[in-house]
SERO-4910 file (N, C-alpha, C, O; in steps of 0.05 Angstrom, whole numbers):
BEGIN
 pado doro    nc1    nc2    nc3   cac1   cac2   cac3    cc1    cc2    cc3    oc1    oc2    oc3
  Unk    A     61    418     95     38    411     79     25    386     92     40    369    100
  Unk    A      2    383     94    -16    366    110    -21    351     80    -12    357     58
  Unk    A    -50    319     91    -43    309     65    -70    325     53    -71    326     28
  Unk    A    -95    340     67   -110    354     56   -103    364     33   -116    366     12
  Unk    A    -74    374     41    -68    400     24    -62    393     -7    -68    403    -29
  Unk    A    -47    369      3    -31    349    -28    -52    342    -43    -50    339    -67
  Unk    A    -75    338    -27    -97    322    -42    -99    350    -55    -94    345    -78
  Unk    A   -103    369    -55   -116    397    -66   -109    404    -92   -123    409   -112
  Unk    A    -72    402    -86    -65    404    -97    -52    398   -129    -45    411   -149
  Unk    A    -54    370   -119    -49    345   -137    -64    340   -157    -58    331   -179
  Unk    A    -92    348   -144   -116    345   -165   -113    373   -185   -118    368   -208
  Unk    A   -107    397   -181   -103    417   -185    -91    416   -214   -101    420   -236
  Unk    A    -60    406   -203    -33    400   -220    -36    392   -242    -34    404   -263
  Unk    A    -46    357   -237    -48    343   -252    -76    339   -273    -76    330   -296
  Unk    A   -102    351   -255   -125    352   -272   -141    326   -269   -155    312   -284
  Unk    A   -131    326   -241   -149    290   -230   -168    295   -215   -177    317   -207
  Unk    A   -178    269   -210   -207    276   -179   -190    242   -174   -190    221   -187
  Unk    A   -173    252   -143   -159    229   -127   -193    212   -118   -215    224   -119
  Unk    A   -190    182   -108   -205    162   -100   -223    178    -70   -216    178    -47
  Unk    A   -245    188    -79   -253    186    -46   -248    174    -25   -250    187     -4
  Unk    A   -241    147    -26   -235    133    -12   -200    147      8   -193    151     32
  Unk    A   -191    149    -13   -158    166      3   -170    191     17   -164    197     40
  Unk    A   -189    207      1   -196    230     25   -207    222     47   -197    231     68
  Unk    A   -230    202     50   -232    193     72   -214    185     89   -219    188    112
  Unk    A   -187    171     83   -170    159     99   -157    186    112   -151    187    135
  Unk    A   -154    210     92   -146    231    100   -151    250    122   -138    265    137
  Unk    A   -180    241    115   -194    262    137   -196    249    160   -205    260    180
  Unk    A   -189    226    160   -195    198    188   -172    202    202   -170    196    226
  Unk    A   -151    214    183   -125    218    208   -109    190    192    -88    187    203
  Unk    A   -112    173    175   -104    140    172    -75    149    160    -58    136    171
  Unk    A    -68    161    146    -49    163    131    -27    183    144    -10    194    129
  Unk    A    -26    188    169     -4    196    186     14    181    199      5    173    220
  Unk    A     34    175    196     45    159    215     68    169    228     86    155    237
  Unk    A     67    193    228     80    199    256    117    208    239    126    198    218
  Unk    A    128    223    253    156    239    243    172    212    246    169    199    267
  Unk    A    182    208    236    193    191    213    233    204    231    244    226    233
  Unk    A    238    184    237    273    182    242    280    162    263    264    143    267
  Unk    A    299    163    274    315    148    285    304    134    312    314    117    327
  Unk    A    285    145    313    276    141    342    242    124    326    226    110    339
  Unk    A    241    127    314    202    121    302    198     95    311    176     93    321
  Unk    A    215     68    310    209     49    317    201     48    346    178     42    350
  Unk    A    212     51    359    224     44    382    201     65    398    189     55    417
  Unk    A    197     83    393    178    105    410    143    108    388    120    105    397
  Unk    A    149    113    367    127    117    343    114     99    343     91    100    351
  Unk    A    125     77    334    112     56    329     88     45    351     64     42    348
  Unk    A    101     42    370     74     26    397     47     45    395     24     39    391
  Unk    A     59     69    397     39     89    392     11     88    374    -13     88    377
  Unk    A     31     89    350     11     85    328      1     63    332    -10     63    309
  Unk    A     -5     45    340      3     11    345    -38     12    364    -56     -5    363
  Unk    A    -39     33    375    -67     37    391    -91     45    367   -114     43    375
  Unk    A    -89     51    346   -108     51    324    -95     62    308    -93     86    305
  Unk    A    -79     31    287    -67     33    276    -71     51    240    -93     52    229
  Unk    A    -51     60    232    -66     76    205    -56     59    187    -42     40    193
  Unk    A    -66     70    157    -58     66    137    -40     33    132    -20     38    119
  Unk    A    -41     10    137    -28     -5    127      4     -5    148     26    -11    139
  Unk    A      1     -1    166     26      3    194     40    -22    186     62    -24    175
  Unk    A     19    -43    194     28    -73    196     36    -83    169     23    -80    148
  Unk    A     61    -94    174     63   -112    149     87   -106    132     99    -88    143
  Unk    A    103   -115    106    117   -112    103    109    -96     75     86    -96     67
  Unk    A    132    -81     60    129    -71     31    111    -41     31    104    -31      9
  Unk    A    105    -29     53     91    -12     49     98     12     74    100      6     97
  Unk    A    102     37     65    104     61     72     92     76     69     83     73     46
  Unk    A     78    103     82     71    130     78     92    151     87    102    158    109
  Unk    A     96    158     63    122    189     60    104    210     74     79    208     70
  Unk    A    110    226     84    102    259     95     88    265     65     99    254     46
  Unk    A     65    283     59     57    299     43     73    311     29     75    303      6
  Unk    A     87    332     38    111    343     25    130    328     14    144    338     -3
  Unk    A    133    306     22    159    283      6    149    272    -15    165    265    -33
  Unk    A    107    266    -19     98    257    -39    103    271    -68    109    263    -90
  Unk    A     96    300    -57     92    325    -81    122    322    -96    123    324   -121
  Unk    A    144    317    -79    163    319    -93    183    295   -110    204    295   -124
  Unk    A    158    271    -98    166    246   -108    150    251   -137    166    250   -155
  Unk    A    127    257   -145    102    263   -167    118    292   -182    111    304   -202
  Unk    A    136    295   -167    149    319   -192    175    310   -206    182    316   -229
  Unk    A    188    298   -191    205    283   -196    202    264   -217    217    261   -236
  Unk    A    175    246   -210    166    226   -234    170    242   -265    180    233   -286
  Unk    A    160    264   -263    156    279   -288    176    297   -298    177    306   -321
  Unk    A    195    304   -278    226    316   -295    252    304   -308    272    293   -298
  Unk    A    246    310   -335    264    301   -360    292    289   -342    303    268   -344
  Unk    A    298    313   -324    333    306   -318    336    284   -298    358    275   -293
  Unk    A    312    276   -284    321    253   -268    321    230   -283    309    226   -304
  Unk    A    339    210   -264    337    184   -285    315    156   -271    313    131   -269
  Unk    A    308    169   -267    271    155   -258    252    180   -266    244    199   -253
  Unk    A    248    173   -290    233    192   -303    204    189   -325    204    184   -349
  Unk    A    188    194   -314    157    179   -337    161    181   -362    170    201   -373
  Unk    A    153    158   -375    150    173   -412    135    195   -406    125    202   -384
  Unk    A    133    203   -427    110    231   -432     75    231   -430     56    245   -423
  Unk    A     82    204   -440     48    186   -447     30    185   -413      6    187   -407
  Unk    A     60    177   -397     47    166   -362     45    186   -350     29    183   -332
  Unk    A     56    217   -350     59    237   -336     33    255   -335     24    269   -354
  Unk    A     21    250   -301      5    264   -300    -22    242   -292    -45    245   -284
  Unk    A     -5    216   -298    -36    190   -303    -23    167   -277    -35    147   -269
  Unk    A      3    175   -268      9    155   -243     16    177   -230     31    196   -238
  Unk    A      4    173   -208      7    190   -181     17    180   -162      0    165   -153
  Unk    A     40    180   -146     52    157   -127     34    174   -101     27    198   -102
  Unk    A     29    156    -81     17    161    -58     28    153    -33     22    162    -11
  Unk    A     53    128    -44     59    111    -15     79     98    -26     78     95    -50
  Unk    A    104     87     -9    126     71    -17    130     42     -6    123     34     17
  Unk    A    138     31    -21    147     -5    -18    166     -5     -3    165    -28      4
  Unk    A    187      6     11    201      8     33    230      8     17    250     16     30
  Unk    A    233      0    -10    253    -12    -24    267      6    -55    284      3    -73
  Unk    A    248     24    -45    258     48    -79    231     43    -87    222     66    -90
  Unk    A    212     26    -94    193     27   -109    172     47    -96    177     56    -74
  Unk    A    139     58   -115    128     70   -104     99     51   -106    100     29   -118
  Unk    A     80     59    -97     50     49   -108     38     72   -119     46     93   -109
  Unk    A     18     76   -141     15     92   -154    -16     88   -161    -30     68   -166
  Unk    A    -20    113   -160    -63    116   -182    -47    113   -202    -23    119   -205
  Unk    A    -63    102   -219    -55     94   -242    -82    106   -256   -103     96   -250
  Unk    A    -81    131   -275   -102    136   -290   -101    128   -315   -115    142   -329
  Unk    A    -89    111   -326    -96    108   -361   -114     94   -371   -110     81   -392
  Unk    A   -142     93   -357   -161     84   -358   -174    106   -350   -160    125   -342
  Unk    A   -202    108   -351   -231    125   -351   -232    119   -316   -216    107   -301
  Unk    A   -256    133   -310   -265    122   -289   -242    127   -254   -225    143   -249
  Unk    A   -252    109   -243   -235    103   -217   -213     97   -220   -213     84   -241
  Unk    A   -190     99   -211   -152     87   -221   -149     72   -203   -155     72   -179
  Unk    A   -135     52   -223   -133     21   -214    -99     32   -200    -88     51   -210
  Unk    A    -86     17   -177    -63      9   -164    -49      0   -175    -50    -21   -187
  Unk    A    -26     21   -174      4      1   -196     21      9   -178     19     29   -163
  Unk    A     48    -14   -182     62     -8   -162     97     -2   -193    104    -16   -212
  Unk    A    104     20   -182    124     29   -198    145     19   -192    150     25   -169
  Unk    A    167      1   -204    192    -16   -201    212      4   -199    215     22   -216
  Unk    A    225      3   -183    248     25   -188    281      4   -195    304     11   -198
  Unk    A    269    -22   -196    303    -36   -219    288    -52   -239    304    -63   -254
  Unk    A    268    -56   -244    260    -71   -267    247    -53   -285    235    -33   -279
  Unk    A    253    -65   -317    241    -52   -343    205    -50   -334    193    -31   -344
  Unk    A    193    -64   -322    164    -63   -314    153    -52   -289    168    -49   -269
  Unk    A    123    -44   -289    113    -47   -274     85    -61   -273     73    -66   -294
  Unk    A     74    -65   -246     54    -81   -244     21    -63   -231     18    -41   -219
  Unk    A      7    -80   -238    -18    -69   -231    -23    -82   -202    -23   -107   -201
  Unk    A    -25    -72   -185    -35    -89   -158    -62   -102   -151    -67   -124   -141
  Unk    A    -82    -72   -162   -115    -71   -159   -130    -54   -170   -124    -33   -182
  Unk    A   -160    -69   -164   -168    -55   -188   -179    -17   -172   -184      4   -184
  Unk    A   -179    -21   -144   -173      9   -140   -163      5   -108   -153    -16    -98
  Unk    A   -173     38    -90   -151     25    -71   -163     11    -53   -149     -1    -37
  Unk    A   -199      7    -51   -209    -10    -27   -191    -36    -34   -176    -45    -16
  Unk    A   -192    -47    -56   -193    -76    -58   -158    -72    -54   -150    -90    -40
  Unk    A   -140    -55    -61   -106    -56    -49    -98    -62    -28    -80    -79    -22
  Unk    A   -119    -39     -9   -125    -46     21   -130    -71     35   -117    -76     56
  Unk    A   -150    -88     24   -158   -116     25   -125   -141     23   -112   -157     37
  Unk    A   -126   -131      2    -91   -151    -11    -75   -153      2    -66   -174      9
  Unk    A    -66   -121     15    -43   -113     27    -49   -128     58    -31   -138     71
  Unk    A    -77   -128     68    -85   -137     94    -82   -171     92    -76   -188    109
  Unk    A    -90   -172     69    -91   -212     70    -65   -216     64    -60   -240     70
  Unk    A    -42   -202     52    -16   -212     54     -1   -204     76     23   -210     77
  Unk    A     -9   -193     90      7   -192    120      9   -212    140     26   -213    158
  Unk    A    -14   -229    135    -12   -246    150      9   -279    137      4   -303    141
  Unk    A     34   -265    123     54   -276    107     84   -258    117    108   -260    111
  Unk    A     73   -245    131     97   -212    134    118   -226    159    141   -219    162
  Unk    A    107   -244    173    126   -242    196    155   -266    198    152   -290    195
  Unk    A    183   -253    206    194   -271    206    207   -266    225    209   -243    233
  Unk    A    225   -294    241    237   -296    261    253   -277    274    250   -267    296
  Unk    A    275   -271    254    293   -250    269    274   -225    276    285   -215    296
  Unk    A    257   -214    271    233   -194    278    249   -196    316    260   -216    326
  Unk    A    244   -172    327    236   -173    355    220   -172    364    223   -173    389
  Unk    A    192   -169    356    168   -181    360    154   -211    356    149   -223    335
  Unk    A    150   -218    383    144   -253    375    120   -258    361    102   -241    363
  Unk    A    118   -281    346     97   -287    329     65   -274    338     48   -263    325
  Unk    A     64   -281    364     32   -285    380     27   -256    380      4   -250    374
  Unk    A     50   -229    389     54   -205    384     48   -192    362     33   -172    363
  Unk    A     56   -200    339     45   -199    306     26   -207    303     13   -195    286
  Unk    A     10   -232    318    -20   -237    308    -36   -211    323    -56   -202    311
  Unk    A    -29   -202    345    -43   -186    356    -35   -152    345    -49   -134    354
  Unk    A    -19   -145    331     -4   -121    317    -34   -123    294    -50   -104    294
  Unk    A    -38   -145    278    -48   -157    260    -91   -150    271   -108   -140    257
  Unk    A    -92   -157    292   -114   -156    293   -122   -127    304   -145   -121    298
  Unk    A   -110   -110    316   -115    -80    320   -113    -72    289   -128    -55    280
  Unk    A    -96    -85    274    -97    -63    248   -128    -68    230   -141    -51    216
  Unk    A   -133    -98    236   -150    -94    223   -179    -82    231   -195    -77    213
  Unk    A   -188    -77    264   -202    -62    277   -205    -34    263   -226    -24    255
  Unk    A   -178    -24    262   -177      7    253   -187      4    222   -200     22    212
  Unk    A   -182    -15    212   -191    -13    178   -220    -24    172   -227    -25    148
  Unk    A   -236    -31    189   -259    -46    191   -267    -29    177   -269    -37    154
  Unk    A   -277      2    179   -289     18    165   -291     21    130   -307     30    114
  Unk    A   -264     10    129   -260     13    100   -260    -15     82   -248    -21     61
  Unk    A   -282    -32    104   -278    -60     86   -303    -66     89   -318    -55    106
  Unk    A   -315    -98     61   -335    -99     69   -341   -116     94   -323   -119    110
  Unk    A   -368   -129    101   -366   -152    128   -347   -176    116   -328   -189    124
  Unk    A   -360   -175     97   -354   -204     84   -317   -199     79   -303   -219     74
  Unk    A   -307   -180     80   -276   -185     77   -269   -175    105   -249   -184    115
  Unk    A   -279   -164    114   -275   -167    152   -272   -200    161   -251   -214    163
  Unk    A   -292   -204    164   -301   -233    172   -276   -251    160   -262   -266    174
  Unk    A   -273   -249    134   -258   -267    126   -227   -260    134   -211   -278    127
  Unk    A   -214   -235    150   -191   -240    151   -197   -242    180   -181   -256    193
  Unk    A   -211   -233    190   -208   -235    230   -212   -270    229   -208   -279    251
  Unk    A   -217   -294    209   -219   -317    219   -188   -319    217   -172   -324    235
  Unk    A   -183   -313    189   -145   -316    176   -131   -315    195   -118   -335    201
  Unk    A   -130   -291    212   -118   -285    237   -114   -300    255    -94   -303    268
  Unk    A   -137   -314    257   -139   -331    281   -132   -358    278   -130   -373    296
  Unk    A   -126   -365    246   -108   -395    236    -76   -395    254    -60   -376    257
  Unk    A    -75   -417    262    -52   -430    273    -17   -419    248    -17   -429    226
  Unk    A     -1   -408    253     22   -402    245     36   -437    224     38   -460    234
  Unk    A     42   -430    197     57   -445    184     86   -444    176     96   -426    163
  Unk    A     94   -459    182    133   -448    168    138   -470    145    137   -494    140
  Unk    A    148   -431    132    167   -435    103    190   -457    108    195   -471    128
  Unk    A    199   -455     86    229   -461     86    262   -442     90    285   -450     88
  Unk    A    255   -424     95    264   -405     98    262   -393    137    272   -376    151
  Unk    A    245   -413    140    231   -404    174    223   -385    178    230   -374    199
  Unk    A    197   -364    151    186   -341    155    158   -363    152    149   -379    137
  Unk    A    150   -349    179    114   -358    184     95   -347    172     95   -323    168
  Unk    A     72   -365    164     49   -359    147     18   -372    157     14   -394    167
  Unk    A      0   -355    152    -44   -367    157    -41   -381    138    -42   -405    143
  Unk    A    -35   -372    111    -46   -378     94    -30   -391     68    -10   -378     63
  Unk    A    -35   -415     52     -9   -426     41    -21   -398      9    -43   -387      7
  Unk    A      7   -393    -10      7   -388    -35    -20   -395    -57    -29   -386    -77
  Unk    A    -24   -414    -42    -49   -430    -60    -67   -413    -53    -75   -396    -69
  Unk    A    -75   -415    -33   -102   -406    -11    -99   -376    -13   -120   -365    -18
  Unk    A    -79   -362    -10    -84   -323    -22    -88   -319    -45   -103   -300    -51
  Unk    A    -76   -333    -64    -88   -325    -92   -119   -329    -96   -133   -313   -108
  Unk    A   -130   -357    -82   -151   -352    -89   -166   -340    -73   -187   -330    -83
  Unk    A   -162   -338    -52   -171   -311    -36   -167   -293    -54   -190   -288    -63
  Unk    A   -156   -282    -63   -165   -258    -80   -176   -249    -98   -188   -227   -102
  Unk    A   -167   -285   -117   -188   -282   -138   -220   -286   -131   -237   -283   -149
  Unk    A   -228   -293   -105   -257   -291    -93   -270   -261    -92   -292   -252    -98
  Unk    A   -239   -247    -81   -253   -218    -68   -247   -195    -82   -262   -175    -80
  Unk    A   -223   -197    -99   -211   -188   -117   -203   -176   -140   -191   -155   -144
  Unk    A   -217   -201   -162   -214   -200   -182   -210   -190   -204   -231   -179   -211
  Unk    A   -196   -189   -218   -211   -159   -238   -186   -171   -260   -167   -185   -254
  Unk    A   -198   -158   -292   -179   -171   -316   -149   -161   -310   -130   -176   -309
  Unk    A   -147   -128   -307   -130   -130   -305   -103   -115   -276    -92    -94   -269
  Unk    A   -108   -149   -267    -94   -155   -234    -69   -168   -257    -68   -179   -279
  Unk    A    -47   -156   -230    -15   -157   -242    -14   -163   -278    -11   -184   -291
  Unk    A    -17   -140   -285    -16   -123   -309     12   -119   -318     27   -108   -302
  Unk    A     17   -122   -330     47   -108   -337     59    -92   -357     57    -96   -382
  Unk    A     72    -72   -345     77    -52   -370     98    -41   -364    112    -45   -344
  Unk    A    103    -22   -385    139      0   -391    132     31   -382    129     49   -399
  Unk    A    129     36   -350    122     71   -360    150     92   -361    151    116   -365
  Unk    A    171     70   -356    205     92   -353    210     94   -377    205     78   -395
  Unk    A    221    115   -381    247    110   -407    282    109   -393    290    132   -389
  Unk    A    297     92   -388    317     90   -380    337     97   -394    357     99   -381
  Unk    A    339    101   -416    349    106   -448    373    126   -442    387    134   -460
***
């Protein structure tokens, strides 16, 4: 299954119309990243690395094969697994992509309109809203990468700034100038160290309100119950 197909489908299933914006990424080729195993780093990765897709760079974020999505979105909705939707969410969160860690990111339809970004917890009673759809996720996910890199990495810092600036070439399309502009300068800020000795552009202070500039919306990191763990 290609992700054409999921998109077809999904909408089908569930009785949605997915974000134009994901079909476009779809039809752009963005959301491929290549067969996935033992070798992906080391050979996959550089590759993809020449116009980069979907969010490559950075930490917390995955794209599953099409076929692994359909079966993650059926899974959400059967009684016998124990990651399982109430009744109320089934059908209104659509996972599309993974946090690298068990969690998923999800359309979130329980609202009208366009579906805002939630990211589904897979060990906490909650989950959170990320955005208010996926341009502005895209944006977040891009302005917190330049927070992603740490030492033990085998890629050196100056390597990551430049991993960092092809990705955001390839995503230009899907941003506006004014949030272009503003992360190609980010990029180009001098490296800060944590306490921890993981490097950062930008301090905690300065991304939040970066976001709340570009961002905004009532309800950013939202929180709610969609499991029954019971």
């Amino acid at each position: 299954m290609n992700y054409q197909d999921f998109i077809s489908q999904t909408e089908t299933q569930y009785g949605i119309s997915l974000p134009n914006l994901y079909k476009r990424l779809a039809a752009d080729g963005m959301l491929d990243w290549g067969e996935l195993g033992s070798k992906w780093y080391s050979e996959t990765f550089p590759k993809l690395l020449e116009h980069p897709p979907l969010l490559l760079v950075g930490s917390e974020f995955e794209l599953p094969h099409a076929d692994e999505l359909q079966g993650i979105n059926e899974q959400l909705c059967d009684d016998s697994e124990w990651r399982s939707l109430k009744p109320e969410y089934r059908g209104k969160l659509i996972a599309f992509a993974e946090a690298g860690n068990g969690d998923y990111y999800a359309f979130d339809y329980r609202q009208e309109g366009e579906p805002c970004i939630t990211r589904l917890y897979h060990d906490d009673d909650f989950s959170v809203v990320e955005a208010a759809n996926l341009a502005d996720f895209i944006f977040r996910r891009l302005l917190q990468a330049q927070a992603d890199y740490f030492p033990e990495e085998d890629t050196s810092p100056e390597d990551y700034r430049r991993q960092l600036f092809a990705q955001l070439e390839s995503h230009r399309p899907y941003l506006s100038a004014e949030q272009y502009e503003f992360l190609r300068q980010t990029y180009q800020k001098p490296y800060q160290k944590d306490q921890w000795g993981g490097l950062f552009m930008l301090s905690d202070e300065e991304t939040s309100a970066t976001e709340q500039r570009f961002i905004s919306c009532e309800r950013l990191d939202e929180e709610f119950e969609p499991f029954d763990y019971d």
